[in-house]
N, C-alpha and C positions, 0 to 999 in steps of 0.2 A: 644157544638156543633162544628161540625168539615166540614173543604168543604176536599170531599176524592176523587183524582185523580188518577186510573190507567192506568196506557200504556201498554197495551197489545199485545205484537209483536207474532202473530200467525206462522210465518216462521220466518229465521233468513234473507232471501231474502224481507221479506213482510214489506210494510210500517207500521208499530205499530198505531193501535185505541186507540181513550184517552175517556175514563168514564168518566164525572164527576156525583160527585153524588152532591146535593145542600145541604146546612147549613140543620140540621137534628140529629135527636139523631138515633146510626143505632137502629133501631129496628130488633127483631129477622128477620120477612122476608126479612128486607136486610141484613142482615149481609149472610142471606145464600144464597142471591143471588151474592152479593158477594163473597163469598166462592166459590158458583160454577163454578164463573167467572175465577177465578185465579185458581179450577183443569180445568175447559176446556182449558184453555192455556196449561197448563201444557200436557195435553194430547197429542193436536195438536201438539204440541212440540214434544213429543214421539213417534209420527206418523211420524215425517221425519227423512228420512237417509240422511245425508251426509256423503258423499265421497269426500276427497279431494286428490290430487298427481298425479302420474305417465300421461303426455299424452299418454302412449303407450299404457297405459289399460285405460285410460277415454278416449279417442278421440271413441272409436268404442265400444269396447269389454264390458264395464261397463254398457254403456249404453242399447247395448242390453241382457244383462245380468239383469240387471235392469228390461226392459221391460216383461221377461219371469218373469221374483221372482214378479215381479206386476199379471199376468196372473194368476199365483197358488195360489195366495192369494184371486181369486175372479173379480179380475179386470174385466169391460169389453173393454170398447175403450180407446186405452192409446194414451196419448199426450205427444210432446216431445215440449218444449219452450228454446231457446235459450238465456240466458241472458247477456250471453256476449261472447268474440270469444274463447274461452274455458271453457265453463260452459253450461250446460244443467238443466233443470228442467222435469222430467216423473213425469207425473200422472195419473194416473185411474179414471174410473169411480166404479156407483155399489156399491158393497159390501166394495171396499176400498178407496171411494173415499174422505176419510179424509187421505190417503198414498201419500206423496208425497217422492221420491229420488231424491237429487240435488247431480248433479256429477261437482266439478270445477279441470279442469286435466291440471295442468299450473307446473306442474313438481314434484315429487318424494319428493325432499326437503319440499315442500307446503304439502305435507298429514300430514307429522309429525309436523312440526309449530300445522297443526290444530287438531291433535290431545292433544298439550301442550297448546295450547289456546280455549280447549274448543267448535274449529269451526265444528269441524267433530267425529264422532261419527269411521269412517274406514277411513284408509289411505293407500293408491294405491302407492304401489313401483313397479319401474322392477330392482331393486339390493335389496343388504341387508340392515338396519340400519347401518349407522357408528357411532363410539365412540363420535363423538362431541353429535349428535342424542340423544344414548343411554345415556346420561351424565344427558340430560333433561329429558328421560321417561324409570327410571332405570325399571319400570315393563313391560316393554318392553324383557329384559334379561329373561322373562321366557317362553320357547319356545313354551308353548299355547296362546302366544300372536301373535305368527307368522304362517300366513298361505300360502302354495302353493298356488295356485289355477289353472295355466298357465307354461308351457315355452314356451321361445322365444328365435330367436338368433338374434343376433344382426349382420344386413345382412352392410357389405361394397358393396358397389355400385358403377357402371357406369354409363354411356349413354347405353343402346341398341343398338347403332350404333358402341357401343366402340370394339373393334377387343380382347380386356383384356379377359381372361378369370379364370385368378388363379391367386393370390399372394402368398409369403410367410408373415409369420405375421412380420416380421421386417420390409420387405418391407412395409408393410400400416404403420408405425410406423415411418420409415424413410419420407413415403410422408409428415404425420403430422405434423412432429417436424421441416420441413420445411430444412429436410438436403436435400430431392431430391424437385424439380420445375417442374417437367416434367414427365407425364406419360410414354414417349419414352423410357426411360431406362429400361422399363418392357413390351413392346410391342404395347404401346396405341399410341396416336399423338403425335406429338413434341411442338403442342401449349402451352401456360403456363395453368398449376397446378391452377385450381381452387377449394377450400377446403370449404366442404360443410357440416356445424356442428348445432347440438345441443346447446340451452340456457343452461347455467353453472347449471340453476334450476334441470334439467330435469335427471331421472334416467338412460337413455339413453346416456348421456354425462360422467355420472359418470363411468357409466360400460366400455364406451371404453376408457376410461381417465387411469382406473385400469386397464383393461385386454390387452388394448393397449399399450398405452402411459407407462406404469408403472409409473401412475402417475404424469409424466411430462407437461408440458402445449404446449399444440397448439400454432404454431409458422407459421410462413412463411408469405407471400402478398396472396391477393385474398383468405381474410377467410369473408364467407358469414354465418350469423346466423341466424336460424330461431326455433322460439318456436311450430312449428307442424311443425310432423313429413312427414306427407302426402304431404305438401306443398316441404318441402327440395327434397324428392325424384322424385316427378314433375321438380323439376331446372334440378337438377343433371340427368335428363332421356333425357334433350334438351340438354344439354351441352357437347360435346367430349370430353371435355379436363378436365371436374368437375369429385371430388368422394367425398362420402361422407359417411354416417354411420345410415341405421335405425333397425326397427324391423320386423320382417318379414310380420306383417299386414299391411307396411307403404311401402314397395318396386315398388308396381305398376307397372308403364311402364320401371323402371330403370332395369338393370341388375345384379343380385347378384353375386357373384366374388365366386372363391374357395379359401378356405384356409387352409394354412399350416404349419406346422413349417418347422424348418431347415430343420428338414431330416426323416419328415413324411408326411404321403398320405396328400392331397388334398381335402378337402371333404366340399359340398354344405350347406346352412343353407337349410335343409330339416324335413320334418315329419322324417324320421329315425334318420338324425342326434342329431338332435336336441334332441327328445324324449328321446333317450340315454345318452343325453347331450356329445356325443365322440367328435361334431363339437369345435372347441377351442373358438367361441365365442358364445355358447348357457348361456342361464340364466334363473335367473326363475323371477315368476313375483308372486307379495306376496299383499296381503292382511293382515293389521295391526289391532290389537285395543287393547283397557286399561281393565284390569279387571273387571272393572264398565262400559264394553261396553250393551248397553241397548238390550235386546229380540230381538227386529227389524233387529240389526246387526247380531249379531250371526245366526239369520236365514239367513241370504242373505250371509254369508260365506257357511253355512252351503248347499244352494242352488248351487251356484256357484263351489261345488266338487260333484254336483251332476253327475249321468248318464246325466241326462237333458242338465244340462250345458255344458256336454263334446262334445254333438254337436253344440252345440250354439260356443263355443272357435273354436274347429277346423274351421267351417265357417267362422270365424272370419281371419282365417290362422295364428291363434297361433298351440301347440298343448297342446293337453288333457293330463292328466295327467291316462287316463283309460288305462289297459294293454292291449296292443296288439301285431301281429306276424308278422318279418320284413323276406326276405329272400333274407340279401346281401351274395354278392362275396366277400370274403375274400383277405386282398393282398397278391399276388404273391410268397412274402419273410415270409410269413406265419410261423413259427415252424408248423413241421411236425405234433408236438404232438396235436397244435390246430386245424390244418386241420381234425384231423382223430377225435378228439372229439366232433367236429359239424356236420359233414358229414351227411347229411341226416337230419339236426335240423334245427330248426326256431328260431333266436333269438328273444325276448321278448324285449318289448321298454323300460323297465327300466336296470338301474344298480344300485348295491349296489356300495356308496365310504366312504372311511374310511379317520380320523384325520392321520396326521402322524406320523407311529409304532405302531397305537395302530389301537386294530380292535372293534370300536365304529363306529357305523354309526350315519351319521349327521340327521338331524331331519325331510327331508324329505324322506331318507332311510327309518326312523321309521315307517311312513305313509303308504309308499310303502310296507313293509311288509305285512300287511292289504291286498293292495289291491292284491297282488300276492298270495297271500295262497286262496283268495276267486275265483281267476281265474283260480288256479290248481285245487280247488276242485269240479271246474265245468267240468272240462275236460274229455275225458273217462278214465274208469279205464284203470290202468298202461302205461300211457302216460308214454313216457322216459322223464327224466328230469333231466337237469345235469346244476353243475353249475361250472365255469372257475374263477379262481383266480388270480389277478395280485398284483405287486407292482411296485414303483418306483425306479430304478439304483442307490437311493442315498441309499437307506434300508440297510448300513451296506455289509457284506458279501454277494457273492450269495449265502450261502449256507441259511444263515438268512434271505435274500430278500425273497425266496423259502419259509422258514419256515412262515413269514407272510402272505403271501399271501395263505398258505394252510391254516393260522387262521384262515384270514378270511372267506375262502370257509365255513369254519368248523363252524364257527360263525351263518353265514345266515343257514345254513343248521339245525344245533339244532333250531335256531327261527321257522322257517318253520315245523321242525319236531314237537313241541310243539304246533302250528297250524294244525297237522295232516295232515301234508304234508310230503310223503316218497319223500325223493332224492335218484338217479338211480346213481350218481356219482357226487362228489365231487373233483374237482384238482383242484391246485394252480401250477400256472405256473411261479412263478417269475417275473423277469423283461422284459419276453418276451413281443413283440407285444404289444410297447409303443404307444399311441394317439398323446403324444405332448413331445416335448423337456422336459428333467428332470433338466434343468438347471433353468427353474423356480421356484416358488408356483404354479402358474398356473396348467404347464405343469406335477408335479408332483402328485398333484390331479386329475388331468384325470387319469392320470395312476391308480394310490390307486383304485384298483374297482373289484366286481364280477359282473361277466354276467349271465345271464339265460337263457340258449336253454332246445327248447321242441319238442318232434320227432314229424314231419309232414309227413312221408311218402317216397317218393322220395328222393333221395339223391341230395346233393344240387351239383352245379358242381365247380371244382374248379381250374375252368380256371385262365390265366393270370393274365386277367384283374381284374385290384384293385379297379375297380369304385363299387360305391354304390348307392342304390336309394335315 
């Protein structure tokens, strides 16, 4: 005879119950109450989603995304509990009310920790994995492990009050690195340079760490940290003389800046920008999980690229990743030949971008493909549909620049055409009508990209002005 103790932890938040069972030979009926004891845990265990990482998609966007994937499932009255100052608990009643999702969104680096220990089931980035990351979850490296779900740009900020209204990106680069002290030198106050940053955790820091800094580390006096994002742009919206760096669901009362490179337009972290990702600091925001990610998750990725979800996100003021029709003004300095092949067209929120030299698209090109053949095919017949090819200044010859950049036209266009989608024209324009400096990576992948206009009617005008919605 045996005394038998189990501890039954039904959440991985929930204090664990301890059985005992008394001195006793198990006879069949306990041993199968027992048994049932240890699948009921098991189950309830498989009823909860955790999510761990990104505050920029746990602070708001998870959650109510969370709240809707609870509703479809049956839910009726859902409850949101806080457990701690970045962590949530949703649950349902009704039909699911053994579902619970726990969101703990205390930075980008934390999803992946919890996905190698086991704590999380999905993990919340707004960047990509890096090599130290993938080192510990090499099934990571296969790219059905990784999902869109969002973009976002990462908005530099003022006060409201601030007179700022555009930078160029070395400029944000030079405030950071703590070579300039003073907004004055770029039209702001002469007060001191108060620098308004992200926890080193958060995906948020990393992407302007990379797309900023190149990497360098934040330098200067009057550097303020904070692990929410909502909170820093609150400072930075009181203060003239602060700037700092969120998402664009986090901007608030502050003011978002233009930006630019050296010796290109100026353009706002916006629904068009952004969508198109042309803005130089747009991003996406990804959703992770391991091979052996349990039904529950994969449903709630699967929710989350829904139609449903794409209004839930925009609300949110990220944007959707569904296809839609933008109708900017072109700048000024245009090539002729692009003027006259849009004239009268609606550009489409997506771009195709390629590795570089070679005309492969990256993985959520591939997705996109999908969703682009499905929104041509709803369109009326012989909608004009043309697609614009570019590359990067560095591609070799121009004559070779030209040659890839018609590949790639040429590429999207057989994928399209094999989804039964006719194209009305196809050009590659070279290294025309760059986004961003080609003296980067960066700047040279913006470049790498095909566009998609669709005839709307009207012909679009194409005045001076290079502003865009």
């Amino acid at each position: 005879m045996a005394v038998i103790t189990l501890q039954v932890a039904v959440r991985e938040t929930a204090e664990p119950f301890v059985l005992t069972i008394l001195p006793m030979r198990l006879s069949p009926p306990i041993a199968f109450i027992v048994g049932a004891l240890i699948v009921f845990a098991g189950q309830v265990s498989a009823d909860t989603l955790r999510l761990k990482g990104s505050n920029t998609l746990g602070a708001r966007l998870a959650p109510a995304l969370a709240e809707a994937f609870l509703r479809q499932r049956g839910c009726g009255q859902i409850t949101r509990e806080r457990s701690a100052a970045q962590s949530i608990v949703i649950r349902g009643d009704g039909a699911c009310a053994e579902l619970t999702v726990d969101i703990d969104a205390r930075g980008t680096a934390t999803g992946f920790i919890g996905l190698s220990d086991k704590t999380a089931e999905l993990a919340m980035a707004s960047r990509p994995i890096n090599a130290a990351e993938l080192a510990l979850l090499p099934d990571l490296a296969n790219p059905g492990m990784e999902q869109v779900v969002a973009l976002d740009g990462l908005a530099i900020i003022v006060a409201s009050s601030s007179p700022l209204r555009e930078l160029k990106l070395e400029e944000v680069r030079a405030l950071f690195l703590g070579e300039v002290d003073s907004l004055a030198k770029f039209g702001g106050p002469s007060g001191p340079l108060k620098r308004y940053v992200r926890d080193d955790k958060s995906g948020t820091f990393d992407t302007f760490k990379h797309l900023v800094l190149r990497d360098r580390a934040i330098a200067g006096t009057n550097t303020l940290t904070y692990e929410s994002s909502e909170q820093l742009a609150a400072a930075v919206a009181r203060d003239p003389n602060g700037i700092g760096f969120v998402g664009l669901a986090a901007i608030g009362a502050a003011r978002a800046l233009k930006i630019s490179g050296t010796a290109t337009e100026a353009l706002a972290p916006n629904e068009f920008s952004v969508a198109t990702e042309d803005y130089l600091l747009s991003r996406r925001i990804y959703l992770y999980h391991l091979p052996d990610a349990p039904k529950i998750a994969l449903d709630f990725i699967a929710f989350s690229r829904s139609a449903a979800a794409s209004k839930i996100i925009d609300s949110e003021h990220f944007v959707a990743l569904n296809v839609r029709q933008f109708n900017p003004r072109l700048p000024a300095d245009s090539p002729s030949e692009y003027l006259e092949l849009t004239n009268g067209l609606a550009r489409l929120s997506l771009n195709f971008r390629f590795a570089d030299g070679l005309s492969l698209l990256d993985s959520k090109s591939l997705s996109d493909l999908g969703r682009l053949a499905a929104y041509l095919q709803a369109q009326p017949a012989k909608t004009k549909v043309v697609l614009i090819g570019f590359s990067d200044s560095s591609e070799s010859l121009p004559y070779m620049s030209l040659a890839l950049s018609t590949d790639r036209v040429d590429y999207v266009a057989q994928r399209l055409a094999g989804a039964g989608v006719a194209i009305n024209k196809a050009r590659g324009l070279g290294a025309a009508a760059p986004l961003a400096d080609n003296q980067t990576a960066l700047g040279r992948e913006k470049n790498r990209r095909v566009e998609v206009w669709i005839e709307v009617g009207a012909p679009r005008s194409t005045a001076t002005s290079s502003s865009r919605p």
